[in-house]
LUMBALUM-12636 format. One line per 5 residues: number of its first residue (from 1); their letters; for each residue x, y, z of N, C-alpha, C, O. Coordinates in Angstrom, 1 decimal, padded with zeros to 4 digits, m for minus. Layout:
// residues N
NUM) A) X,Y,Z,X,Y,Z,X,Y,Z,X,Y,Z | ...
This chain:
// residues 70
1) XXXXX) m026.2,049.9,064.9,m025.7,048.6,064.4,m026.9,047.8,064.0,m027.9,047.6,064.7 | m026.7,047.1,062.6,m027.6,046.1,062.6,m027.8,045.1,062.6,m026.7,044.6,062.7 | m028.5,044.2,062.6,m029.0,043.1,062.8,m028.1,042.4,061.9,m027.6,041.5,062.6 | m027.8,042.4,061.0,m026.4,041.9,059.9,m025.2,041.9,060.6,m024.5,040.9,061.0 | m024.9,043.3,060.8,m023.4,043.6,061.1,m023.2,042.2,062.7,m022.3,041.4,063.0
6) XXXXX) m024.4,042.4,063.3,m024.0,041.7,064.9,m023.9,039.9,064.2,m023.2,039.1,064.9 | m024.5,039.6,063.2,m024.6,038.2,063.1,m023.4,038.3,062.7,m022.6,037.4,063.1 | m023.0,039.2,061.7,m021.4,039.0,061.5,m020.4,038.9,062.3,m019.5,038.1,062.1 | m020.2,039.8,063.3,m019.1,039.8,064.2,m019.5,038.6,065.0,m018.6,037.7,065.0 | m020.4,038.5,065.6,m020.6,037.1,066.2,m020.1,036.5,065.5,m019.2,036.0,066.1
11) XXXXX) m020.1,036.0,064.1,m019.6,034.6,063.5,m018.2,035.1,063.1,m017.5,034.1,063.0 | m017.6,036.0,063.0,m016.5,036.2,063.3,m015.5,036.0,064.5,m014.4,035.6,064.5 | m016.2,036.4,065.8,m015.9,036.2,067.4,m015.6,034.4,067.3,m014.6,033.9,067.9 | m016.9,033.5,066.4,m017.3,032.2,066.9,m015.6,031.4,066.1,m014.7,030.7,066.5 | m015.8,032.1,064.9,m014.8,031.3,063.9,m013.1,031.8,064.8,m012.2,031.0,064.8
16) XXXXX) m013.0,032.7,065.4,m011.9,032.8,065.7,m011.5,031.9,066.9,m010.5,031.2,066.8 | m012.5,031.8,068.3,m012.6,031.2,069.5,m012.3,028.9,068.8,m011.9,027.9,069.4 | m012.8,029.2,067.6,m012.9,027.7,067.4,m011.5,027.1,066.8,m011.2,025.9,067.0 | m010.4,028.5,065.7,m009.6,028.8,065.5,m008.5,028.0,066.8,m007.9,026.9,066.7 | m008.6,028.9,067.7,m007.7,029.3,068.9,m008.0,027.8,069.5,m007.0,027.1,069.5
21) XXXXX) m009.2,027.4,070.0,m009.5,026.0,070.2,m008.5,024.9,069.6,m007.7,024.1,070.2 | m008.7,025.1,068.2,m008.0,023.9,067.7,m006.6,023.7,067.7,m006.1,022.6,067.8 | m005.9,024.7,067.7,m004.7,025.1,067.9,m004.1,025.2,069.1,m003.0,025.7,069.2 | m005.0,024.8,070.1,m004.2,025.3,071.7,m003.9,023.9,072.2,m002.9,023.8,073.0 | m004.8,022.7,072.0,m004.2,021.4,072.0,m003.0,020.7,071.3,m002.3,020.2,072.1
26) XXXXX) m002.6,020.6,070.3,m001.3,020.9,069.6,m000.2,021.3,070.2,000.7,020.6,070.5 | m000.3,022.7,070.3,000.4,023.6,071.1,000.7,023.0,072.5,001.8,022.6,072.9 | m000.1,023.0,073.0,000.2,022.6,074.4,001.0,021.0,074.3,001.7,020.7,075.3 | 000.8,020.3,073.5,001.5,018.9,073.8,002.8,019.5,072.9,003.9,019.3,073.5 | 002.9,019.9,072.1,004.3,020.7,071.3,005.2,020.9,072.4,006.2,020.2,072.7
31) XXXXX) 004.7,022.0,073.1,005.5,022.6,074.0,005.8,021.8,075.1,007.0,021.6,075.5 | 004.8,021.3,075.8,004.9,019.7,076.4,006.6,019.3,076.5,007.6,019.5,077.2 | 006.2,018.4,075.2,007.1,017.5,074.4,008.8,018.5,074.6,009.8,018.2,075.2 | 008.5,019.4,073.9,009.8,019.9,073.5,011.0,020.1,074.9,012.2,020.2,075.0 | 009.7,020.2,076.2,010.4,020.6,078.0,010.9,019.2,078.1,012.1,019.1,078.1
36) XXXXX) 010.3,018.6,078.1,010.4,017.1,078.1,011.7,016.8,077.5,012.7,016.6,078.3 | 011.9,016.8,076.6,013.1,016.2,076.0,014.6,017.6,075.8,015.6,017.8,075.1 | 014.1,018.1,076.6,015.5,019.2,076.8,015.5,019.1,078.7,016.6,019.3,079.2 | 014.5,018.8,079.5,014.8,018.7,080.9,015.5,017.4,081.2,015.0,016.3,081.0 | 017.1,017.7,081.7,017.3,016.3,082.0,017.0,015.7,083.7,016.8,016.3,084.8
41) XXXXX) 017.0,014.6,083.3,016.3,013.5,084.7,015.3,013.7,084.6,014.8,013.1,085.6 | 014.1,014.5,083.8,012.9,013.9,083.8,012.0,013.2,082.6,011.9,013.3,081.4 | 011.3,012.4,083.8,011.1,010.5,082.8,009.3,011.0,083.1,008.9,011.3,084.3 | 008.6,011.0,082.1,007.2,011.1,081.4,006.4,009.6,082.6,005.4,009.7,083.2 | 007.0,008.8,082.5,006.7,007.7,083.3,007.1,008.2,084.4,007.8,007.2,084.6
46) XXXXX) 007.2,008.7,085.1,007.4,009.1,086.8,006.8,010.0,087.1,006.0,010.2,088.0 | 007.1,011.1,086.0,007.0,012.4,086.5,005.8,013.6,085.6,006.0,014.0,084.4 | 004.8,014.0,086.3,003.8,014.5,086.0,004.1,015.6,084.6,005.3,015.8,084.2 | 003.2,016.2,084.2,004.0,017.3,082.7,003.6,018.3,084.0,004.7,018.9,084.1 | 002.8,018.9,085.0,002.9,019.8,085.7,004.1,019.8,086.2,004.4,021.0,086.2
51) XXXXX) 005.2,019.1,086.6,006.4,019.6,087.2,007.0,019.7,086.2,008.3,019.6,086.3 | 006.6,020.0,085.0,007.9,020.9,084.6,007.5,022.9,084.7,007.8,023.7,083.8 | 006.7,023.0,085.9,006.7,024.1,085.6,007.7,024.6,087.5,007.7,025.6,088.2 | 008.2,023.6,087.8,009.0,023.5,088.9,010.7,023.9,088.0,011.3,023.2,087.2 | 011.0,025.2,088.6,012.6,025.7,088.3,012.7,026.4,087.7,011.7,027.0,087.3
56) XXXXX) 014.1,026.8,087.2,014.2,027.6,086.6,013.7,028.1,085.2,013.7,029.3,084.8 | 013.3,026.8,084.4,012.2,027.4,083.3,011.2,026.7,083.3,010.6,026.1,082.4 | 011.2,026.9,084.8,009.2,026.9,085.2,008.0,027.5,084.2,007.1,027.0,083.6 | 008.5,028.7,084.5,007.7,029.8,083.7,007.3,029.3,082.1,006.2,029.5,081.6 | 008.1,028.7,081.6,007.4,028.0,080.2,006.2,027.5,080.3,005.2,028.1,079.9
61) XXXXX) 006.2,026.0,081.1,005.1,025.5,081.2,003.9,026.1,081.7,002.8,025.9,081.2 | 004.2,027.4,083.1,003.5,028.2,083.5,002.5,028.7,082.0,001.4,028.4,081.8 | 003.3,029.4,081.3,002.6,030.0,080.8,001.9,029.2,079.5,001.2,029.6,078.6 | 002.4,028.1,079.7,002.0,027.1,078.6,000.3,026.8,078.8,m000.5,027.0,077.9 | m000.1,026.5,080.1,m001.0,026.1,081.1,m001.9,027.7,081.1,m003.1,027.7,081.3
66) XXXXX) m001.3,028.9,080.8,m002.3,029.7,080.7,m003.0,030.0,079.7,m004.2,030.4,079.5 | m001.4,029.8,078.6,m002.0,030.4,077.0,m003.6,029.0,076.9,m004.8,029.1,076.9 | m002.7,027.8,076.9,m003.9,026.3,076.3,m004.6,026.9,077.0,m005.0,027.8,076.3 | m005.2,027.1,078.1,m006.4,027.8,079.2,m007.1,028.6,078.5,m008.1,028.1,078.0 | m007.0,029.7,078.5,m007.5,031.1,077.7,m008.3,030.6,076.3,m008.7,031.4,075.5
């Protein structure tokens, strides 16, 4: 491998990681938002966006909190 090819996949690796960056903040308030206003009795003013990963579609936000993570 040379010294080219590595500067390339590095700036390929970099442009993708910055890609995924920009788009995981969005995402995560999207998804947010969308629990939010389909969970009823919960008020944004009381109640933390972590409990919506409390119940039966826990697992959303769960994985909401992994994907924005990663």
């Amino acid at each position: 491998m040379t010294i080219l090819e590595t500067r390339s996949r590095t700036e390929t690796a970099t442009r993708a990681m910055l890609g995924c960056g920009l788009v995981a903040g969005p995402l995560f308030v999207a998804t947010a938002i969308l629990q939010m206003l389909t969970r009823d009795g919960f008020d944004l003013r009381r109640h933390p966006i972590s409990l919506l990963s409390v119940g039966e579609h826990g697992w959303i936000q769960v994985t909401n909190f992994i994907v924005a993570g990663c």
